[in-house]
GUBAMI-602754 format. One line per 5 residues: number of its first residue (from 0); their letters; for each residue x, y, z of N, C-alpha, C. Coordinates in nm, 2 decimals. Example, Ala and Ser with C-alpha at 12.3 -4.5 7.8 and 13.67 -1.06 7.14 Angstrom:
# GUBAMI-602754
0> AS> 1.32 -0.57 0.78 1.23 -0.45 0.78 1.32 -0.33 0.78 ~ 1.28 -0.22 0.71 1.37 -0.11 0.71 1.29 0.00 0.79
***
This chain:
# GUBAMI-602754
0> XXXXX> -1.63 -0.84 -3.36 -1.49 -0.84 -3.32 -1.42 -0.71 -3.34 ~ -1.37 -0.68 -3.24 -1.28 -0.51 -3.24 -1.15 -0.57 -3.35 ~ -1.14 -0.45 -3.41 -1.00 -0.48 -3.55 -0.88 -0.44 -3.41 ~ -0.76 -0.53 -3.42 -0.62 -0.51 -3.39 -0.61 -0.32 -3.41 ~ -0.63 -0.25 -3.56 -0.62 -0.11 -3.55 -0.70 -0.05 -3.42
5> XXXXX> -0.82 -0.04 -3.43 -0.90 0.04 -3.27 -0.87 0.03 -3.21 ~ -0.85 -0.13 -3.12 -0.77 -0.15 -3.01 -0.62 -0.06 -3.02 ~ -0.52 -0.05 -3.09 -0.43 0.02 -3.11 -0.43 0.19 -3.09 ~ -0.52 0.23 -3.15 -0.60 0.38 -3.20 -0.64 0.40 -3.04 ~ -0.72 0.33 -2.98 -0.79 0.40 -2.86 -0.70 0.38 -2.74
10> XXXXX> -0.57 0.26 -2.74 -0.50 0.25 -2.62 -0.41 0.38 -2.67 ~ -0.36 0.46 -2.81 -0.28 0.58 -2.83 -0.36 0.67 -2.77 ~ -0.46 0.69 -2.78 -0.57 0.79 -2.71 -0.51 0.81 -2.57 ~ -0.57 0.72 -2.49 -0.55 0.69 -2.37 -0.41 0.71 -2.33 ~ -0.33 0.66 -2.37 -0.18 0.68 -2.36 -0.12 0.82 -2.41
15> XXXXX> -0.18 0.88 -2.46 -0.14 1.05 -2.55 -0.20 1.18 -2.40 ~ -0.30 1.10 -2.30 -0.31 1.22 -2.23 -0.18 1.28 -2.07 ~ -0.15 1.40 -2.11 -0.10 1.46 -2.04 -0.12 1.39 -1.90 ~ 0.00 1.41 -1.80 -0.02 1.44 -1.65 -0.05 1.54 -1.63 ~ -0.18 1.55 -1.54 -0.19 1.69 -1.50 -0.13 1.75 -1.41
20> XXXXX> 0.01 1.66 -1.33 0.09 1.72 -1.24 0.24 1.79 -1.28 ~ 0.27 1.67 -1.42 0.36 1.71 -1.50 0.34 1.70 -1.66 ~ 0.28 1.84 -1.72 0.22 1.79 -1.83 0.31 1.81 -1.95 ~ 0.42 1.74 -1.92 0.54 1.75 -2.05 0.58 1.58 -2.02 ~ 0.51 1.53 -1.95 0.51 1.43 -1.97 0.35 1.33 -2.02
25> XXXXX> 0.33 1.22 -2.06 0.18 1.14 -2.08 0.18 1.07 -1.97 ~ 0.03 0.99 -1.96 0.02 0.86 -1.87 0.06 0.74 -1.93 ~ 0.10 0.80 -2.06 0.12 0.66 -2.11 0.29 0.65 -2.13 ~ 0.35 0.78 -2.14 0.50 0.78 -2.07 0.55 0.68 -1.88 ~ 0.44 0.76 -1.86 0.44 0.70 -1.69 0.42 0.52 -1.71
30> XXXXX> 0.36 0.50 -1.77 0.37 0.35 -1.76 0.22 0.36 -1.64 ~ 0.12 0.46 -1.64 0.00 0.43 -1.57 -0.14 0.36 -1.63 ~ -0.13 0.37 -1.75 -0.25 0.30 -1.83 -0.19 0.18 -1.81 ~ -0.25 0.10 -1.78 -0.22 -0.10 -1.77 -0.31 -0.17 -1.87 ~ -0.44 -0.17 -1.87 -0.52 -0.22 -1.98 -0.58 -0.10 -2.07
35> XXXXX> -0.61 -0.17 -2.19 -0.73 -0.10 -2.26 -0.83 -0.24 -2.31 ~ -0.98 -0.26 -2.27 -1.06 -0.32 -2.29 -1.14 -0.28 -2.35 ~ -1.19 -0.32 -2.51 -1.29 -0.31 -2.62 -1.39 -0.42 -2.62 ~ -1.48 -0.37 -2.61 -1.60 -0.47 -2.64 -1.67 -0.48 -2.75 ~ -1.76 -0.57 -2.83 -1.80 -0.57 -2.96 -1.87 -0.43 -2.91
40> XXXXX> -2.01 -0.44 -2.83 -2.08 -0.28 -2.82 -2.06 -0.18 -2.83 ~ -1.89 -0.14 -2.80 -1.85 -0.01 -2.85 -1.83 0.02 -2.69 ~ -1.83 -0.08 -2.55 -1.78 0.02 -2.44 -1.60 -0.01 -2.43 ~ -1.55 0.10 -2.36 -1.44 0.09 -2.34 -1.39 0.12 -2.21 ~ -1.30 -0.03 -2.17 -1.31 0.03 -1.99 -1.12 0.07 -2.04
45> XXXXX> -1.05 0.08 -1.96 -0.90 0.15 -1.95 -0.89 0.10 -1.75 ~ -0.83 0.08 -1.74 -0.75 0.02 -1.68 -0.61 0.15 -1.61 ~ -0.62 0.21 -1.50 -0.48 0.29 -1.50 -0.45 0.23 -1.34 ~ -0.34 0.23 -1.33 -0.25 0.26 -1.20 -0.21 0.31 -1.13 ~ -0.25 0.46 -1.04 -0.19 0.57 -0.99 -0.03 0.49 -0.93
50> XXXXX> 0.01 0.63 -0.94 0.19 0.67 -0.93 0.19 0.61 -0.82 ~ 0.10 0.62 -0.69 0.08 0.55 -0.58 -0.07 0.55 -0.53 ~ -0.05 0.51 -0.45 -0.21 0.49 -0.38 -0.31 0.60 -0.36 ~ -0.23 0.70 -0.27 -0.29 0.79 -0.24 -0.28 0.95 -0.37 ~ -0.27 0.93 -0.49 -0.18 1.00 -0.57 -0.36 1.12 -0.58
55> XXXXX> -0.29 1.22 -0.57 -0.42 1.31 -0.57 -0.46 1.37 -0.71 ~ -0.39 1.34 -0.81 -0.41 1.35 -0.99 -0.52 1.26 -1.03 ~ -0.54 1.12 -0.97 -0.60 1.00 -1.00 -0.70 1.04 -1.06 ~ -0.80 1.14 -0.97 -0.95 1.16 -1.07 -0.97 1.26 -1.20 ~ -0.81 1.35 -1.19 -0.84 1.43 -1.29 -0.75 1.35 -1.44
60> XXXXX> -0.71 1.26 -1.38 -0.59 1.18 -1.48 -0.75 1.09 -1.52 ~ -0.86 1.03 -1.43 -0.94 0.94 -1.54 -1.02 1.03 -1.56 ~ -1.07 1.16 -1.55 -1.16 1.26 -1.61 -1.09 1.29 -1.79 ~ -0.95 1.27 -1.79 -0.86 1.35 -1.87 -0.85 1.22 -1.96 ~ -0.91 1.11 -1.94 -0.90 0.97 -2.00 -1.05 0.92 -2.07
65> XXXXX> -1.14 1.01 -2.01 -1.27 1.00 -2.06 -1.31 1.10 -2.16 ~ -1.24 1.19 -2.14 -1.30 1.31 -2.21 -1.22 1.32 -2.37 ~ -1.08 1.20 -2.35 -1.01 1.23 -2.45 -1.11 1.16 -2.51 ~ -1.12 1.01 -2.49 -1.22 0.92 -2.56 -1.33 0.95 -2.64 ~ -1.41 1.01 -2.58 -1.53 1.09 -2.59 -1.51 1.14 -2.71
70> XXXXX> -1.40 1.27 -2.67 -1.38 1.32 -2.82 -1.31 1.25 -2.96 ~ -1.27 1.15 -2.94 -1.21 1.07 -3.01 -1.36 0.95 -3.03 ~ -1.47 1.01 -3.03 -1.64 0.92 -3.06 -1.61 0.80 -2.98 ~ -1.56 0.79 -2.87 -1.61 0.66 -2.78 -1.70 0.73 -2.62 ~ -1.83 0.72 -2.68 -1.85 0.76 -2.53 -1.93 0.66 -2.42
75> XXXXX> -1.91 0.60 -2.43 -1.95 0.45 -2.34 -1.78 0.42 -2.29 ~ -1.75 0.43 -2.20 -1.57 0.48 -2.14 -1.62 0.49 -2.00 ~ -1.52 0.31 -1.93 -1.47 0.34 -1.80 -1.39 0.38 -1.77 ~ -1.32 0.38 -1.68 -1.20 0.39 -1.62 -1.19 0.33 -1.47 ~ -1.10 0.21 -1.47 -1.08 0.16 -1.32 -0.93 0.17 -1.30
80> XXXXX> -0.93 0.21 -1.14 -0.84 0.24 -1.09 -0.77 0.08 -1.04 ~ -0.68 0.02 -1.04 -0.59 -0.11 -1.00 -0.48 -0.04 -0.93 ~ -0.51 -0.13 -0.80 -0.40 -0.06 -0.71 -0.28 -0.20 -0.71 ~ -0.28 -0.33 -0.73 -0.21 -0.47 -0.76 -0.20 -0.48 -0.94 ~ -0.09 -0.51 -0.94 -0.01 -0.49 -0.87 0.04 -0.33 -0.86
85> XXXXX> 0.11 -0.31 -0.76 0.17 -0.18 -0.75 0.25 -0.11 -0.87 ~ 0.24 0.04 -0.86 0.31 0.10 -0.95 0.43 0.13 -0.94 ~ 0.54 0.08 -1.05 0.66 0.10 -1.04 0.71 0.19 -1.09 ~ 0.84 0.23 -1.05 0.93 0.38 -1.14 0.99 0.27 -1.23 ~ 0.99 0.16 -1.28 1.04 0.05 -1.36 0.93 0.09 -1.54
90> XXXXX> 0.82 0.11 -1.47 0.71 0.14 -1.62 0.76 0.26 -1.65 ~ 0.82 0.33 -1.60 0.84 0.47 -1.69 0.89 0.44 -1.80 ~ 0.84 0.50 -1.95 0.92 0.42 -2.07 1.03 0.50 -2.08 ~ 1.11 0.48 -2.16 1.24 0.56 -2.19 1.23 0.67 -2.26 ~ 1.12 0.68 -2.33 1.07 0.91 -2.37 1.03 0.90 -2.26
95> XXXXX> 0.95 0.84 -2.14 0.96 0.93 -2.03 1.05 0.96 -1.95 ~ 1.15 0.91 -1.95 1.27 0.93 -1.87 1.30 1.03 -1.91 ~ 1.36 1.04 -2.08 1.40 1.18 -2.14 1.35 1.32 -2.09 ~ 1.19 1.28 -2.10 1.11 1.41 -2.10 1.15 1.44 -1.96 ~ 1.12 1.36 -1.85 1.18 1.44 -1.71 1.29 1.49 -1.68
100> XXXXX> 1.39 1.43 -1.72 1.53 1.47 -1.74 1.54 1.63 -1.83 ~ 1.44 1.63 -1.94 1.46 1.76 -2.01 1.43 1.87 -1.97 ~ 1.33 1.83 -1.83 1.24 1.96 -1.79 1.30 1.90 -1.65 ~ 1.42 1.96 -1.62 1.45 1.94 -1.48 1.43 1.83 -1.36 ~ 1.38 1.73 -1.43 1.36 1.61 -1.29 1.41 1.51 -1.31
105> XXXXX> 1.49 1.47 -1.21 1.62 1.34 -1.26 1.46 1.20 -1.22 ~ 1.52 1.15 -1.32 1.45 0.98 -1.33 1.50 0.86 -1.25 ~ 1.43 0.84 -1.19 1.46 0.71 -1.11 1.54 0.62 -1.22 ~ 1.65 0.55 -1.15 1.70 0.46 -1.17 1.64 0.32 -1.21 ~ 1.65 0.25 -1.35 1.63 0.11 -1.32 1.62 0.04 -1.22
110> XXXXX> 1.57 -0.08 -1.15 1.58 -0.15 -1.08 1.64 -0.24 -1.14 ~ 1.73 -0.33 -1.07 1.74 -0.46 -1.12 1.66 -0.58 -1.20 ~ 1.62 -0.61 -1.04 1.43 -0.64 -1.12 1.51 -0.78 -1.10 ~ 1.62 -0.81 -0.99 1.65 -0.94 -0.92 1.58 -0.98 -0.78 ~ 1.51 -1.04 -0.70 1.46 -1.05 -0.57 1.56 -1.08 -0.50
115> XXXXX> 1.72 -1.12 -0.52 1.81 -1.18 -0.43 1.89 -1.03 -0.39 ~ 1.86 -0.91 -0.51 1.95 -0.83 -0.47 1.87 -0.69 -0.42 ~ 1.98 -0.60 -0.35 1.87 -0.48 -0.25 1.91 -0.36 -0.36 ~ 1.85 -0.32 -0.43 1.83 -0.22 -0.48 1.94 -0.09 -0.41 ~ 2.08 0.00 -0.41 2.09 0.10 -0.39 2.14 0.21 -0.47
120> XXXXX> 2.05 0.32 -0.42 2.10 0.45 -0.48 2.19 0.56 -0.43 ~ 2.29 0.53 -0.48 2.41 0.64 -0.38 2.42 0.74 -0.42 ~ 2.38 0.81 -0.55 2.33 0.98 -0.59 2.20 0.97 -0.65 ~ 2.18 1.09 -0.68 2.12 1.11 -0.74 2.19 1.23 -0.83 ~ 2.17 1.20 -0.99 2.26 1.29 -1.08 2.18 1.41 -1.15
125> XXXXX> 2.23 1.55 -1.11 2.16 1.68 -1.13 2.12 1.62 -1.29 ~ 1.99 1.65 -1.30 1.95 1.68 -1.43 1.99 1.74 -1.51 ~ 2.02 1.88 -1.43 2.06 1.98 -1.49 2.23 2.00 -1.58 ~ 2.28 1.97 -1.45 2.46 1.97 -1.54 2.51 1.85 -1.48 ~ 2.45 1.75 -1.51 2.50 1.61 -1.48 2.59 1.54 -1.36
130> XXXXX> 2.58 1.67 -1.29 2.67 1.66 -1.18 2.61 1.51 -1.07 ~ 2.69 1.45 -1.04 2.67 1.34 -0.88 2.67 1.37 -0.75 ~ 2.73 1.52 -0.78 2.73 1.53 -0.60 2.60 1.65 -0.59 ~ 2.52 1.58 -0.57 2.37 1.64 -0.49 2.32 1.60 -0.36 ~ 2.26 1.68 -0.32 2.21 1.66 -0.17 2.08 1.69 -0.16
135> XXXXX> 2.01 1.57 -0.08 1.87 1.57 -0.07 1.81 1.67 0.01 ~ 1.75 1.72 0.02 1.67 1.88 0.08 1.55 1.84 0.13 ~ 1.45 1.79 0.07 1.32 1.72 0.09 1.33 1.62 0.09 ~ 1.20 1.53 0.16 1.17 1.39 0.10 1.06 1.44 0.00 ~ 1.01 1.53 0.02 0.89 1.58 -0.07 0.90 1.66 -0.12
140> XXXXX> 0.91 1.67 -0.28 0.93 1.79 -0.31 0.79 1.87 -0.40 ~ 0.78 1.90 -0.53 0.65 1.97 -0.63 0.50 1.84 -0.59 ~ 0.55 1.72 -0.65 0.44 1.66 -0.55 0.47 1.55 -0.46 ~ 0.35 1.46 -0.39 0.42 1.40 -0.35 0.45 1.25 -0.37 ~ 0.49 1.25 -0.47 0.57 1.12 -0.58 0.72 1.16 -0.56
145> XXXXX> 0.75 1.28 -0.54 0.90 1.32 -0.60 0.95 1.35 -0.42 ~ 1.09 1.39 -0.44 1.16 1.43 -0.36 1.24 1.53 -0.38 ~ 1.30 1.63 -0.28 1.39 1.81 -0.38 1.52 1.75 -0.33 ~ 1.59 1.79 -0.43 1.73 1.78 -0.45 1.78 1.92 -0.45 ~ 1.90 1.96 -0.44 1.96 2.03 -0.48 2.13 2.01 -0.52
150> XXXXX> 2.19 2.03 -0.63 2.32 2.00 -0.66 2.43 2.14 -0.59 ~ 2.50 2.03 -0.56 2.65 2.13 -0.51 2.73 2.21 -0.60 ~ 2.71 2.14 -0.78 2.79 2.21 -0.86 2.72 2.34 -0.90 ~ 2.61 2.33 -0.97 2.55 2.44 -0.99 2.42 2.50 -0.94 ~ 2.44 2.43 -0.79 2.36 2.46 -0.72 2.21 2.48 -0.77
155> XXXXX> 2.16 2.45 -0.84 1.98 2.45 -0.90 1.93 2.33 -0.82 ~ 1.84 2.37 -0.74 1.72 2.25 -0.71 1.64 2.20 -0.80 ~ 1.60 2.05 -0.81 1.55 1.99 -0.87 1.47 1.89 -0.78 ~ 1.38 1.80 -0.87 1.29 1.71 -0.79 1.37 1.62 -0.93 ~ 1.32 1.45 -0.79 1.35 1.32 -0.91 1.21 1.27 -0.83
160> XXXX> 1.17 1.18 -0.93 1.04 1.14 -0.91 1.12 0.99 -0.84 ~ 1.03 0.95 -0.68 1.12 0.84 -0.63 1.10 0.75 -0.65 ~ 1.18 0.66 -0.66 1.19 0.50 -0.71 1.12 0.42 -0.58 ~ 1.03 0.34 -0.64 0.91 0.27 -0.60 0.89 0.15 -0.70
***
């Protein structure tokens, strides 16, 4: 039987590694690791979610999930990709919100997380000097998860990672 600690120890593992698209943030900020699975034998599958489907980080995000493992003495380590359910900007935890916000990238909004009601977003607020009046520039901006902004007050472009 796996102790409560391991299971805990190896889902921090898993959860401590960098985005390699935005690495001031983790995957375990992103709300991308979904399971961690321990077995008496010592294998360990992990479970992640790409940001989206087609997200082009996916292989180096479970390369960057194997190798932490490994070094951390687990080397019998899957990694499966789950595309169901889909990934939300809802998992982002609230240090990752921070962390985007601190390094320039406004954070998607809450959802409600009501089915009766439509979700809208009437700004988007500069990261940078909190300003509301910004204007969208791109639908795509550094990757393509995010969108370019740029604010009217102090005019700095930014990306907000888009709500999904």
């Amino acid at each position: 039987m796996v102790s409560a600690s391991v299971a805990t120890d190896v889902r921090a593992v898993c959860e401590s590694v960098p985005d390699p698209e935005m690495p001031f943030v983790t995957v375990g900020d992103l709300g991308i690791v979904r399971d961690v699975i321990l077995d008496d034998a010592g294998h360990v599958e992990v479970v992640v979610t790409p940001t989206y489907s087609g997200c082009p980080a996916t292989a180096v995000i479970r390369d960057d999930i194997v190798a932490a493992l490994r070094s951390h003495g687990h080397s019998d380590v899957t990694v499966r990709t789950a595309f169901a359910p889909a990934w939300t900007t809802d998992w982002i935890t609230p240090a990752g919100r921070e962390k985007l916000a601190a390094n320039g990238i406004a954070p998607p909004a809450p959802r409600s997380g009501d089915a009766r009601l439509v979700d809208v977003t009437i700004g988007v607020r500069c990261p940078n000097c909190g300003s509301p009046q910004t204007k969208l520039v791109s639908r795509f901006g550094a990757t393509p998860c995010m969108a370019m902004y740029r604010c009217t007050e102090c005019l700095e472009p930014f990306d907000q990672v888009k709500p999904h």
